[in-house]
C-alpha positions in Angstrom: 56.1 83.6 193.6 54.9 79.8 194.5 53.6 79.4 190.6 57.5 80.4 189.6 59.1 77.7 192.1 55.9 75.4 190.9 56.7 75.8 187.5 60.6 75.9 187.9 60.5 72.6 190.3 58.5 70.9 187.1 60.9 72.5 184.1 64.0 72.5 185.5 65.3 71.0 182.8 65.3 73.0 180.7 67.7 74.9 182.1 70.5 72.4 180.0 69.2 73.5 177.1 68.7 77.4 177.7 72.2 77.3 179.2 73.2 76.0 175.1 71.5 78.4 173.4 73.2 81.3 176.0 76.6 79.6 175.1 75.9 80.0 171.2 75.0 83.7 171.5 78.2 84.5 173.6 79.8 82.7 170.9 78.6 84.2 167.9 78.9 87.6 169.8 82.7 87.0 170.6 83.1 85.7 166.4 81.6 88.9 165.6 83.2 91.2 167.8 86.5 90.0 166.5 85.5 90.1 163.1 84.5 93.7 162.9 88.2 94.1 165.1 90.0 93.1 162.5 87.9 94.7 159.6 89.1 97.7 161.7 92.4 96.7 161.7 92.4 96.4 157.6 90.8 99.7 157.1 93.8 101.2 159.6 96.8 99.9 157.6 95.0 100.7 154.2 94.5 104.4 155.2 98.2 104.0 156.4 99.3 101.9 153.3 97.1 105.0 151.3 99.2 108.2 153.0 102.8 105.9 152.2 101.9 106.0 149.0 100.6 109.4 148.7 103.5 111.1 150.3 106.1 109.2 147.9 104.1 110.6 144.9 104.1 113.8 145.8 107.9 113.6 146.5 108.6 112.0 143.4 106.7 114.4 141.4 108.2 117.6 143.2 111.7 115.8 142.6 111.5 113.8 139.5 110.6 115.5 135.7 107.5 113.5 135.0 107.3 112.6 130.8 104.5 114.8 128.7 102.6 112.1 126.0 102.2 114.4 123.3 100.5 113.8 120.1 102.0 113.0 116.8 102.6 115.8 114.6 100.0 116.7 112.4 102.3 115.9 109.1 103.0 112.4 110.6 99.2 111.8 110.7 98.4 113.2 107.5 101.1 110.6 106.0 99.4 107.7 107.9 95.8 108.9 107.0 97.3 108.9 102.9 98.9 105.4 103.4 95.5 104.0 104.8 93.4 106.3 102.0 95.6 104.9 98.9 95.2 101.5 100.1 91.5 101.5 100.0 91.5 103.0 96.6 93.9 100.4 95.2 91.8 98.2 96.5 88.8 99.3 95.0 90.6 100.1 91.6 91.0 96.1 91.5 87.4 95.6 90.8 87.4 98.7 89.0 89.7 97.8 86.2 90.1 94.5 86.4 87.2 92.9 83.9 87.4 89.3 85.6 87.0 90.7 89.0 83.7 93.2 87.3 82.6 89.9 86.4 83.2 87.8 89.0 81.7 90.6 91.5 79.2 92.5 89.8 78.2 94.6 92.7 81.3 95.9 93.7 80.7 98.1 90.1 77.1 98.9 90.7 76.0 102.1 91.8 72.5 101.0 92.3 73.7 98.4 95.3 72.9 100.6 98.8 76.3 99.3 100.0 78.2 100.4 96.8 76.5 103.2 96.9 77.2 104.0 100.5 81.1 103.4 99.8 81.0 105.7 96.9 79.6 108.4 98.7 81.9 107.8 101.1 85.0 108.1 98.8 83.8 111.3 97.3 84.1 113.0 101.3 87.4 111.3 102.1 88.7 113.0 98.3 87.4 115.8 99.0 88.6 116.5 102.7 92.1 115.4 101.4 94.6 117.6 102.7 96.6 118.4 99.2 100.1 117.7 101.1 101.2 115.7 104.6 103.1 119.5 104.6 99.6 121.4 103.9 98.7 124.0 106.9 95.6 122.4 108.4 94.0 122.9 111.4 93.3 119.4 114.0 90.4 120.1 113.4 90.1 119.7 109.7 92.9 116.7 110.5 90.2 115.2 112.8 87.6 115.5 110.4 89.5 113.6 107.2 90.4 110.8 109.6 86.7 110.0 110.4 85.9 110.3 106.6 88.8 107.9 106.0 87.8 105.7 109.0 84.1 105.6 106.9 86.0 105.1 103.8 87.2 102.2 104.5 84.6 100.5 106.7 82.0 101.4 103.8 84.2 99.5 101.3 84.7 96.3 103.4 81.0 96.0 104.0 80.5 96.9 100.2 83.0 94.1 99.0 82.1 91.6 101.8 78.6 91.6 100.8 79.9 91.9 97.2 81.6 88.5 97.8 78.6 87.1 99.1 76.0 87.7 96.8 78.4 87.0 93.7 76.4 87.3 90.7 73.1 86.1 92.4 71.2 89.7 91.8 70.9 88.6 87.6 68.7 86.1 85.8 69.6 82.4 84.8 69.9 84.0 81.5 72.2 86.8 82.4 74.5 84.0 84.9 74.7 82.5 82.1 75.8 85.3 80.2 78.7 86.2 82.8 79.9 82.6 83.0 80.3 82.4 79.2 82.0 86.2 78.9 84.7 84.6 82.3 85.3 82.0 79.8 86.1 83.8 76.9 88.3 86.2 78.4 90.5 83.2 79.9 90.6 82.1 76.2 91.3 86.2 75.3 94.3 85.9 77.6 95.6 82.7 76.6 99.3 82.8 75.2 98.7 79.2 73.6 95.7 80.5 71.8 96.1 81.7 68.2 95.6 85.7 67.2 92.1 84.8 65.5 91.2 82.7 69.0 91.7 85.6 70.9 90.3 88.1 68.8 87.3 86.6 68.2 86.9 85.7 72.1 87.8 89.3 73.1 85.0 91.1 70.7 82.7 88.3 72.5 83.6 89.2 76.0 82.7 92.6 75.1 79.1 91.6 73.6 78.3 89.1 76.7 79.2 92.1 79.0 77.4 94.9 77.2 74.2 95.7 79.0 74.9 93.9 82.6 78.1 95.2 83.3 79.3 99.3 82.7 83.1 98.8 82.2 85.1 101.9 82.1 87.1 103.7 79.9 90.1 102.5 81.4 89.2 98.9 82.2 88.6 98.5 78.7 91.8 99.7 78.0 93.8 97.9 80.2 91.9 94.8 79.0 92.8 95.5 75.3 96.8 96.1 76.4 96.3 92.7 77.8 95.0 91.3 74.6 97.7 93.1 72.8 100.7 92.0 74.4 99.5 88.6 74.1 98.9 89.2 69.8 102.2 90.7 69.8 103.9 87.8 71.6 105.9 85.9 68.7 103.9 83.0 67.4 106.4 79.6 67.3 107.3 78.4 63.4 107.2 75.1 62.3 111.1 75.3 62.3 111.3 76.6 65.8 108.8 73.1 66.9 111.7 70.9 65.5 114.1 69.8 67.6 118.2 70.2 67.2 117.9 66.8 65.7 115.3 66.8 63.3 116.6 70.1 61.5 117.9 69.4 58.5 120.3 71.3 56.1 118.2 73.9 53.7 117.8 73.8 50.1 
């Protein structure tokens, strides 16, 4: 007991400071202690808030008709699927039958390309899951199924003609660029109202030989490209009487 009073006679102060530190800790506690208070009292009016809300539900659902989301009808579907199916194939029928765009976009006509090839497989199982009608009696299931061979449909064509767009005619020789750039200039000069018959002849025959072996036009591309050069030889060609003006015609002998 005399080392305590010895020691407390020679440190007493540090009571100041211990009587500090005590203060903080009574502090914090009392922070605390009304912190968790009110994290009680949140908690309270959110279970409260939570019940209010609960109870008006339930009265509202046992009073009120709620509205059912029902699906479209299956016909409306099928006619949205066909509107979305024709527009890729239109699409694709432009670099089908068009010979500038074969030309211009050699890839989007090759088979051998994997993305081509990928969007012409795809084609073939959008076709052939089809429904033959929007009024055709199919299951949702079969429904479900065409839609994601559409979906693939038409993501496998954009990825075809992107790339297509891309690579241009960079998959052929120097030679065979060549070849393509000369046949895109002779079918302007094919299509050409101010060019004569003979011109156009002559440039459309060449197209055809430029093309041969790099490019496998269709049946029908080739026709619709020799209707083109047709209309334009049957277009009337101007006579020398029809290139005078009012004033220089003169009275015939």
């Amino acid at each position: 007991m005399d080392h305590f009073w010895t020691f407390a006679g020679s440190y007493w102060w540090l009571v100041f400071p211990l009587l500090g530190v005590a203060g903080g800790v009574v502090r914090r506690w009392d922070v605390l202690a009304q912190r968790r208070h009110a994290r009680r009292l949140e908690v309270m009016r959110a279970k409260a808030e939570l019940k209010s809300v609960t109870a008006s539900t339930r009265v509202t659902s046992a009073g009120e008709p709620q509205p059912i989301t029902k699906p479209s009808p299956l016909p409306d579907q099928l006619e949205k699927l066909f509107a979305v199916h024709d527009d890729v194939t239109a699409r694709w029928l432009e670099y089908e039958l068009d010979v500038a765009r074969m030309i211009a976009f050699p890839t989007m006509s090759d088979g051998r390309q994997p993305l081509t090839a990928a969007f012409l497989r795809a084609k073939k199982v959008a076709d052939r899951l089809r429904p033959a009608s929007a009024d055709a009696r199919v299951s949702a299931e079969q429904v479900a199924e065409y839609r994601g061979a559409v979906t693939d449909y038409e993501v496998a064509f954009d990825l075809a003609e992107r790339d297509a767009r891309r690579v241009r005619d960079s998959q052929f020789s120097d030679a065979e660029r060549k070849r393509l750039a000369t046949a895109q200039q002779l079918l302007a000069v094919a299509l050409d109202q101010s060019a004569t018959p003979a011109e156009r002849q002559v440039a459309y025959r060449r197209v055809r030989e430029e093309v041969d072996g790099l490019l496998a036009l269709s049946d029908e591309a080739v026709e619709r490209l020799e209707t083109k050069v047709a209309l334009q030889l049957e277009r009337p060609q101007p006579t020398p009487d029809d290139k005078r003006g009012p004033a220089d015609a003169g009275p015939r002998c």
